[in-house]
N, CA, C and O atoms as CSV, one atom per row, in Angstrom:
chain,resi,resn,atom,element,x,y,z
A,1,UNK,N,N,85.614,90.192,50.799
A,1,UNK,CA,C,85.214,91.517,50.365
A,1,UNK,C,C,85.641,91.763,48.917
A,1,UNK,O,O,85.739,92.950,48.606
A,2,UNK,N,N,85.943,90.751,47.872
A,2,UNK,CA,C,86.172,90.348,46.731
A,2,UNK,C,C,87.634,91.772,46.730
A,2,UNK,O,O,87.602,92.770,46.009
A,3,UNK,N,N,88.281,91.577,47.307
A,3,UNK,CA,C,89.713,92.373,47.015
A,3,UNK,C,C,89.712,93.776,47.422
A,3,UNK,O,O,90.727,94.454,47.259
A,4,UNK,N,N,88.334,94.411,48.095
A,4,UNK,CA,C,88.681,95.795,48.403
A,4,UNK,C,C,89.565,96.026,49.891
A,4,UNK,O,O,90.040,95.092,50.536
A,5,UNK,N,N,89.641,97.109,50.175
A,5,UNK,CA,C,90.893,97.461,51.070
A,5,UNK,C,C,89.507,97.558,52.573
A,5,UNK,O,O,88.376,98.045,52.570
A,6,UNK,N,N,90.178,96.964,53.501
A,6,UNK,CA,C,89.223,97.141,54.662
A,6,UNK,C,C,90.482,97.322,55.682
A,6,UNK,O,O,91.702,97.157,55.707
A,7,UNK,N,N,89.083,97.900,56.758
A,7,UNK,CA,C,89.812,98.365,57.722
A,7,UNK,C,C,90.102,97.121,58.973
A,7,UNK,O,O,89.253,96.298,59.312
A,8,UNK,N,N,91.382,97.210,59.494
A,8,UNK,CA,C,92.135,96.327,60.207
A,8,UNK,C,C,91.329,94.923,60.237
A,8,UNK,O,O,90.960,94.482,61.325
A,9,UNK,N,N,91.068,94.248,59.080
A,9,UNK,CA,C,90.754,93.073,58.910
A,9,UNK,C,C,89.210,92.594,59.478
A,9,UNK,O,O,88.937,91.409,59.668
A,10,UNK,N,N,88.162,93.817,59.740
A,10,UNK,CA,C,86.794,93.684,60.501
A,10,UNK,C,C,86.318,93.597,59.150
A,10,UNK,O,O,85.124,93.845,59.318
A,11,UNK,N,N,86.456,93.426,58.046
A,11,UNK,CA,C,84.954,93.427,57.511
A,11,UNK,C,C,84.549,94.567,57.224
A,11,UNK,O,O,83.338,94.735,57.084
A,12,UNK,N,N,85.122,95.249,57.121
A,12,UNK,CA,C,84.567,96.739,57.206
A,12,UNK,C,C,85.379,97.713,55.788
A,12,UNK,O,O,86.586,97.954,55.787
A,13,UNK,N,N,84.685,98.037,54.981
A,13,UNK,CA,C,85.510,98.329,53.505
A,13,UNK,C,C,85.781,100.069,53.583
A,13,UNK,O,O,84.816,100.796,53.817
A,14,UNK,N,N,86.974,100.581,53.397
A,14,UNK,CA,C,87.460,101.419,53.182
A,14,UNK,C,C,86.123,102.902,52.779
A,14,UNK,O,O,85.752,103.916,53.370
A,15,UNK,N,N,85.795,102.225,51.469
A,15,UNK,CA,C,84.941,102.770,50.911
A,15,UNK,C,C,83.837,103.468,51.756
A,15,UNK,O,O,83.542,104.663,51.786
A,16,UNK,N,N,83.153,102.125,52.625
A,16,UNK,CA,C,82.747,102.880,53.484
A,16,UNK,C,C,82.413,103.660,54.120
A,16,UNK,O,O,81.245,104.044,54.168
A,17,UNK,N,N,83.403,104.140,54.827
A,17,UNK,CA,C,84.180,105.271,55.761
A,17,UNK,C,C,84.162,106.675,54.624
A,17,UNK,O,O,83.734,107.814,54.810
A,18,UNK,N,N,84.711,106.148,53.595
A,18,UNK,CA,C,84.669,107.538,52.970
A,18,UNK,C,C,83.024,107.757,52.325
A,18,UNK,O,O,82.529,108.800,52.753
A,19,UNK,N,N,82.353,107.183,51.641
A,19,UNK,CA,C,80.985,107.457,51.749
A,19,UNK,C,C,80.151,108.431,53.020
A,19,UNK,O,O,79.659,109.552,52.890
A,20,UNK,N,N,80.189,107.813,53.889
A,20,UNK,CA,C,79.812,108.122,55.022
A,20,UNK,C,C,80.416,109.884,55.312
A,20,UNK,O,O,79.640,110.784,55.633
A,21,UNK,N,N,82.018,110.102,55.105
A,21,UNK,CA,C,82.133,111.280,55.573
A,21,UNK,C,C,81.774,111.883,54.392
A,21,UNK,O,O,81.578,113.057,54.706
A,22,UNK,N,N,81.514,111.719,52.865
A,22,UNK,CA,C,81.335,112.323,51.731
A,22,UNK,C,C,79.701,112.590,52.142
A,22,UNK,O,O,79.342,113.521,51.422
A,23,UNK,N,N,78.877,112.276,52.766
A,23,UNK,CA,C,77.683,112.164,52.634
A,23,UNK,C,C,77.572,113.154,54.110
A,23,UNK,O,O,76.405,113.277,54.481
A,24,UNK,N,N,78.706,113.936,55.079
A,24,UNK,CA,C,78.552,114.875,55.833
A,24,UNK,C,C,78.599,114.120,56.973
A,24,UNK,O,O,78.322,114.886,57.896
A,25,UNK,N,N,78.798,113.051,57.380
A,25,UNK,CA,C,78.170,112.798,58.621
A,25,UNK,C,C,80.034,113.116,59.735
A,25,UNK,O,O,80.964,112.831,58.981
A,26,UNK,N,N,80.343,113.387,60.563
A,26,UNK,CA,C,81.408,113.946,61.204
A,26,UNK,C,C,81.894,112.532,61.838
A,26,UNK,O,O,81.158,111.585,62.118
A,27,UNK,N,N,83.402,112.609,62.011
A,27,UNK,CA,C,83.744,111.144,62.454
A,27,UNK,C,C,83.092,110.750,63.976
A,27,UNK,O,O,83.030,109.605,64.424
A,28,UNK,N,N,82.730,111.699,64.499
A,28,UNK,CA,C,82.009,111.370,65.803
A,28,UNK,C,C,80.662,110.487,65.829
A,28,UNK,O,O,80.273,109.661,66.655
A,29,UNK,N,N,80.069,110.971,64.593
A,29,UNK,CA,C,78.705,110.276,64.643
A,29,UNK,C,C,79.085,108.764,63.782
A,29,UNK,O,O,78.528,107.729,64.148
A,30,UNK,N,N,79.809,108.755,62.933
A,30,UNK,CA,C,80.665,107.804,62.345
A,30,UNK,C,C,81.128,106.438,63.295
A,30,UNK,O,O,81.335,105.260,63.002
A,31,UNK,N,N,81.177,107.186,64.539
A,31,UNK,CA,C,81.782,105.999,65.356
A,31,UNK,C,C,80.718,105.774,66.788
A,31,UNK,O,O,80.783,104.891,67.644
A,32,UNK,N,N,79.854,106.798,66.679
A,32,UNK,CA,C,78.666,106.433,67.379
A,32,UNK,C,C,77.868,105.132,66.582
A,32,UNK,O,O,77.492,104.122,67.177
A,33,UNK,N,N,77.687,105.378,65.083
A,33,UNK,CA,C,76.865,104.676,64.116
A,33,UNK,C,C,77.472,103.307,64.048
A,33,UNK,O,O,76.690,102.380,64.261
A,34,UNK,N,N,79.139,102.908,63.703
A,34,UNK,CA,C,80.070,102.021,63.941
A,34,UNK,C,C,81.022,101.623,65.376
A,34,UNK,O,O,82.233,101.406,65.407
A,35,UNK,N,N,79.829,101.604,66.774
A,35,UNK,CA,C,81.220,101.559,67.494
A,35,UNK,C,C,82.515,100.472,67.584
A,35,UNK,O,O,83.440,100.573,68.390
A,36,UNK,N,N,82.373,99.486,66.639
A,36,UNK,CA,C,83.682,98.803,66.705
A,36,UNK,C,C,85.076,99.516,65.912
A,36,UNK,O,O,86.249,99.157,66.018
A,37,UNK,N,N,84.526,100.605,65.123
A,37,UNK,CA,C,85.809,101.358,64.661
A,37,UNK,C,C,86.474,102.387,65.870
A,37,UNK,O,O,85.958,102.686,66.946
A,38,UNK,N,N,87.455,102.709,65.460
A,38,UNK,CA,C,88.068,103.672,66.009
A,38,UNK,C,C,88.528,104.753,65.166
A,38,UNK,O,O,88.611,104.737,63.938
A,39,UNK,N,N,88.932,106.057,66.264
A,39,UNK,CA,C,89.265,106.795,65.461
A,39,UNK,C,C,90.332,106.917,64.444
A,39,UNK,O,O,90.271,107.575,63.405
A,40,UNK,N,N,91.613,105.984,65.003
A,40,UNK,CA,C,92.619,106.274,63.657
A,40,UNK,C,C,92.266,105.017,62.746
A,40,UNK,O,O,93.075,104.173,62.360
A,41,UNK,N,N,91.083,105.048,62.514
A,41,UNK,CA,C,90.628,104.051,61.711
A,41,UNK,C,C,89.607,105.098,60.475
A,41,UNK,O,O,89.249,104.537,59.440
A,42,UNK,N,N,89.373,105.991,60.617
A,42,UNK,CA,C,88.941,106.652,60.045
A,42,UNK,C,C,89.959,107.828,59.126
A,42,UNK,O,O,89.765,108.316,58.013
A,43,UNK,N,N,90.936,108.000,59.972
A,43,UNK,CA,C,92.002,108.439,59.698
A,43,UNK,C,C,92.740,107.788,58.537
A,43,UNK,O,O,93.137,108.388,57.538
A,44,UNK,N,N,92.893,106.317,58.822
A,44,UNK,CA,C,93.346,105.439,58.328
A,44,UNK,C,C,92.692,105.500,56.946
A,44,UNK,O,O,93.387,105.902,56.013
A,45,UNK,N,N,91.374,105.128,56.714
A,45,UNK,CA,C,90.731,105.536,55.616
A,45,UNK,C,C,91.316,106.804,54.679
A,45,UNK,O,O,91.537,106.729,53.470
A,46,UNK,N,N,91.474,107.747,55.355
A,46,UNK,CA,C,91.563,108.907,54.700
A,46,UNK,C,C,93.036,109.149,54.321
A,46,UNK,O,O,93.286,109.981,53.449
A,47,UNK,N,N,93.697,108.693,54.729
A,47,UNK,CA,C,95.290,108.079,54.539
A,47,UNK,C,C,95.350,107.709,53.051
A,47,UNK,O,O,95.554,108.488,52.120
A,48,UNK,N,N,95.131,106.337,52.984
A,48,UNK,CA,C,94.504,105.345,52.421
A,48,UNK,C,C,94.300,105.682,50.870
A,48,UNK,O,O,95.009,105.329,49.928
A,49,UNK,N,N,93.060,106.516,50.861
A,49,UNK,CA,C,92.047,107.479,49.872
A,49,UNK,C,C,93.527,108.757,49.156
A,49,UNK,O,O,93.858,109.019,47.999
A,50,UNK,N,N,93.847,109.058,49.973
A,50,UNK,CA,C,94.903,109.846,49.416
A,50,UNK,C,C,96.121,109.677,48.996
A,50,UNK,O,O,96.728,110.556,48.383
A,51,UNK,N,N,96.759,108.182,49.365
A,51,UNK,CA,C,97.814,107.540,48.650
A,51,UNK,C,C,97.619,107.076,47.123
A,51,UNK,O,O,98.356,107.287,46.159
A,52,UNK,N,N,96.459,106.413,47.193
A,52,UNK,CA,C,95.323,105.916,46.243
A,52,UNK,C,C,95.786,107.070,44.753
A,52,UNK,O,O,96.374,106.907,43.683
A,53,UNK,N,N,95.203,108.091,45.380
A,53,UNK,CA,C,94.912,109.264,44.576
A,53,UNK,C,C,96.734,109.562,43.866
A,53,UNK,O,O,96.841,110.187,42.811
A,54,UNK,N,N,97.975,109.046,44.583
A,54,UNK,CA,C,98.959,109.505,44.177
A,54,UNK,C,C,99.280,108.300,43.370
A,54,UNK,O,O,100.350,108.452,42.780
A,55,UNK,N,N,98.760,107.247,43.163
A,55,UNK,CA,C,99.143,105.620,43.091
A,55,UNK,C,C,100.247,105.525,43.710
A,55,UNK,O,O,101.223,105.537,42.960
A,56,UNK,N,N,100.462,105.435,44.788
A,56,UNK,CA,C,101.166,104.939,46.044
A,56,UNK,C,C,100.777,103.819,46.536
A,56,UNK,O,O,99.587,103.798,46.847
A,57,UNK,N,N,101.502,102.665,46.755
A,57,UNK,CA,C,101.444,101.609,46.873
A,57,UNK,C,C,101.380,101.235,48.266
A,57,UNK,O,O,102.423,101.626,48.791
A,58,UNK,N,N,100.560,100.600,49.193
A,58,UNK,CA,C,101.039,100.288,50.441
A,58,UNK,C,C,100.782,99.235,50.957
A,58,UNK,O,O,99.628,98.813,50.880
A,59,UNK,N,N,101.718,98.543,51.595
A,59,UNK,CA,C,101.430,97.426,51.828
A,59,UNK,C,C,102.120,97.274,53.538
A,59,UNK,O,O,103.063,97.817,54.113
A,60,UNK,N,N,101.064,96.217,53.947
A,60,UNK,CA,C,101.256,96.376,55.551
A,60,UNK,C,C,101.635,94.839,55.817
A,60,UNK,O,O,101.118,93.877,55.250
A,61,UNK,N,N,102.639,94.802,56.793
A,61,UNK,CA,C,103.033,93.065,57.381
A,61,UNK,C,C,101.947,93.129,58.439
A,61,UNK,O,O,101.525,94.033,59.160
A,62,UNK,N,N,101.723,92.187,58.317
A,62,UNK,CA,C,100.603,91.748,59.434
A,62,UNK,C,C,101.423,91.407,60.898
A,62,UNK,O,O,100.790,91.053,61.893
């Protein structure tokens, strides 16, 4: 995914998720549209997006 931040290692880019709710759609239909996500995966995103915004660094052990 040439270095962007994805969610729990699916393939699935951060960005994403926030597009999607920037563009109105509610995390319900979000995970109707994606059902391999979950909800604190969307959460997670939005976490994420707002550390970002503080340059907060995060890093996760696998």
């Amino acid at each position: 995914m040439s270095g962007k931040p994805i969610i729990r290692g699916m393939r699935f880019p951060v960005s994403n998720i926030l597009e999607l709710l920037a563009t109105g759609l509610s995390n319900e239909q979000i995970l109707e549209q994606h059902p391999l996500l979950e909800p604190d995966d969307i959460n997670a995103a939005l976490l994420y997006a707002s550390l970002k915004m503080k340059n907060t660094v995060v890093f996760h052990a696998a």
